[in-house]
N, C-alpha and C positions, 0 to 999 in steps of 0.2 A: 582284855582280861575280863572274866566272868567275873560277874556280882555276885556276893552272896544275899540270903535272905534280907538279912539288915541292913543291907547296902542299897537294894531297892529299895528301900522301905525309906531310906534317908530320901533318896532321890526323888521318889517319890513324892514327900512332903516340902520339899526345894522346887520342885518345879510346877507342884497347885499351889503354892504358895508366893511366889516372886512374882507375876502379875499382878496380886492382889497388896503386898505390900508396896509394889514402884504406884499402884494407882491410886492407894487410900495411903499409904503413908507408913512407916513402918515402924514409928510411934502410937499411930492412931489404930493401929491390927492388934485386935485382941488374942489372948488364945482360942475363946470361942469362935472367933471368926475365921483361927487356923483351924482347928477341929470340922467345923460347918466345911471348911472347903475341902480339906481331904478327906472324911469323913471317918475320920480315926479318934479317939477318944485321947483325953489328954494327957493319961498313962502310958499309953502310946506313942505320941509325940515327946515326953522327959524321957521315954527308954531309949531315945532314936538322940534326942539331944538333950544338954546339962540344962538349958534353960531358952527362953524365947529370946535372949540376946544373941546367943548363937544360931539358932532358927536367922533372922536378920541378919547375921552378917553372911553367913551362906548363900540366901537366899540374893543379896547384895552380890556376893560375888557370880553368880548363876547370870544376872541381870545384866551386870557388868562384860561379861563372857559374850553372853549371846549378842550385844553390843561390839564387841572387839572381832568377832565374829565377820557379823557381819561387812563392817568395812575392811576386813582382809580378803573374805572374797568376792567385793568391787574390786580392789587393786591387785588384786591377782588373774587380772584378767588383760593390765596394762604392759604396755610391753617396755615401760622406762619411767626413771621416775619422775620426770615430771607431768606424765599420765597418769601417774601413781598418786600422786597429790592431789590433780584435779580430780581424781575418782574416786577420793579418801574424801573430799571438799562434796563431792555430788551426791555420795550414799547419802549425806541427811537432807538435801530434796528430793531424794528420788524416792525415799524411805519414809517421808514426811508424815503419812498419815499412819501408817506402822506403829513408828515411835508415839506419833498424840496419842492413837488408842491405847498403849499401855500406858499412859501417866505422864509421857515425857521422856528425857534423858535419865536412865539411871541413876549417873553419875553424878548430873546435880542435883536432883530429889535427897539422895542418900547424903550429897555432901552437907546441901541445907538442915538437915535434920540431924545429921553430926554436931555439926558447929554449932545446931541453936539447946538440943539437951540428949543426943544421944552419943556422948561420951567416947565410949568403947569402939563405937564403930569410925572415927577417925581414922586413926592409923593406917587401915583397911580402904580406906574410902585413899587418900594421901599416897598410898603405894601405888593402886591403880590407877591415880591422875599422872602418877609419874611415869607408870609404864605405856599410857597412852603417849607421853608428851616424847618417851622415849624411839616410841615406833616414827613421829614426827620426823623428829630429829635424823635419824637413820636414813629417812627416803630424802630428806635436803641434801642429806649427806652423799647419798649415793648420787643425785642429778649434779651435785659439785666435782665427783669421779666421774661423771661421764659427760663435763664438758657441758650440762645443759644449765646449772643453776654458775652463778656469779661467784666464786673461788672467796670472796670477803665475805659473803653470805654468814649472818649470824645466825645459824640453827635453833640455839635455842632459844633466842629470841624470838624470832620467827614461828616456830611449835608453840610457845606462848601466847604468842597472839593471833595464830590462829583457834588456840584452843576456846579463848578468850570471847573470838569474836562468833563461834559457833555456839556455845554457852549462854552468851545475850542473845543471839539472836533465839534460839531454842526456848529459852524465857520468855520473852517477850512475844512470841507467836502462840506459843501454850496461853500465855495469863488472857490474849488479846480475842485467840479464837481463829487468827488469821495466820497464813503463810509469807506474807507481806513483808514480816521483820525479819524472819529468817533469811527468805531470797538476797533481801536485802546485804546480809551478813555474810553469806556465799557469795556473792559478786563483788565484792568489796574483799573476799580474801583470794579468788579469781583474780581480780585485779593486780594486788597487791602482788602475786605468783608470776604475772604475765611481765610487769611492771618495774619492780625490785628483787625478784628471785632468778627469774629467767634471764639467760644470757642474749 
């Protein structure tokens, strides 16, 4: 479907803008520093959106997207689900240096900054953990219909900790500078797949 004017115009400012919030913080992004990056004046930006908290959560959801994105198609490329997993488990080494140079994980930038004073953007931030943990759940689900994961298989327990352990490790290799914790964390939920999930 064709954009109108204002429609680019929004996109526009969602997409120089969501790099720079996931890397400085989307607390710490002024609106000068929204202005300075698209290069639109700040009448411009209120006419496009009500305020800079909705700038943020868009640009949240933009970041979030190009993320969910991406590891749909690695496993769109698997031919069953338990490829499917491992190649959901592999985009964040394979994508490692991708993800460090915008800032990290979207997801846990935006959720830390929720929970610690940006309010509004919870809820938002909570649905899309859910619907990552959903897509999880779904491919366990499927390799239990085809005979490949173990029929007792708790799904969403399992989505859980994997989310969990991609999460730390993602932490932990951003704070540290290294790949080290990460890997760590992918082989260990590699394991966990090959070990406890797989039939």
């Amino acid at each position: 479907m064709k954009m109108n004017k204002a429609e680019k115009t929004k996109l526009f400012i969602i997409e120089k803008t969501a790099p720079m919030f996931n890397t400085k913080g989307y607390a710490a992004t002024s609106l000068s520093d929204i202005t300075e990056v698209t290069g639109l004046s700040k009448g411009s930006i209120y006419g496009n959106f009500d305020s800079k908290d909705e700038v943020v959560t868009e640009a949240f959801k933009y970041n979030a997207a190009l993320l969910y994105k991406g590891f749909e198609e690695a496993m769109s490329t698997a031919d069953n689900a338990y490829m499917r997993l491992r190649a959901f488990v592999n985009f964040y080494r394979d994508n490692w240096n991708q993800i460090y140079s915008i800032g990290g994980c979207p997801m846990l930038n935006a959720a830390t900054e929720a929970d610690d004073h940006l309010l509004f953007l919870q809820e938002v931030v909570k649905k899309y953990f859910m619907i990552w943990h959903k897509r999880i759940v779904h491919v366990i689900e499927e390799g239990k219909a085809e005979g490949a994961f173990k029929p007792e298989t708790n799904s969403d327990q399992y989505a859980y900790t994997i989310m969990m352990l991609i999460e730390g490790g993602v932490l932990l290799s951003r704070t540290l500078g290294s790949t080290t914790q990460l890997n760590i964390a992918l082989d260990r939920i590699l394991k966990i797949i090959d070990e406890e999930i797989k039939v």
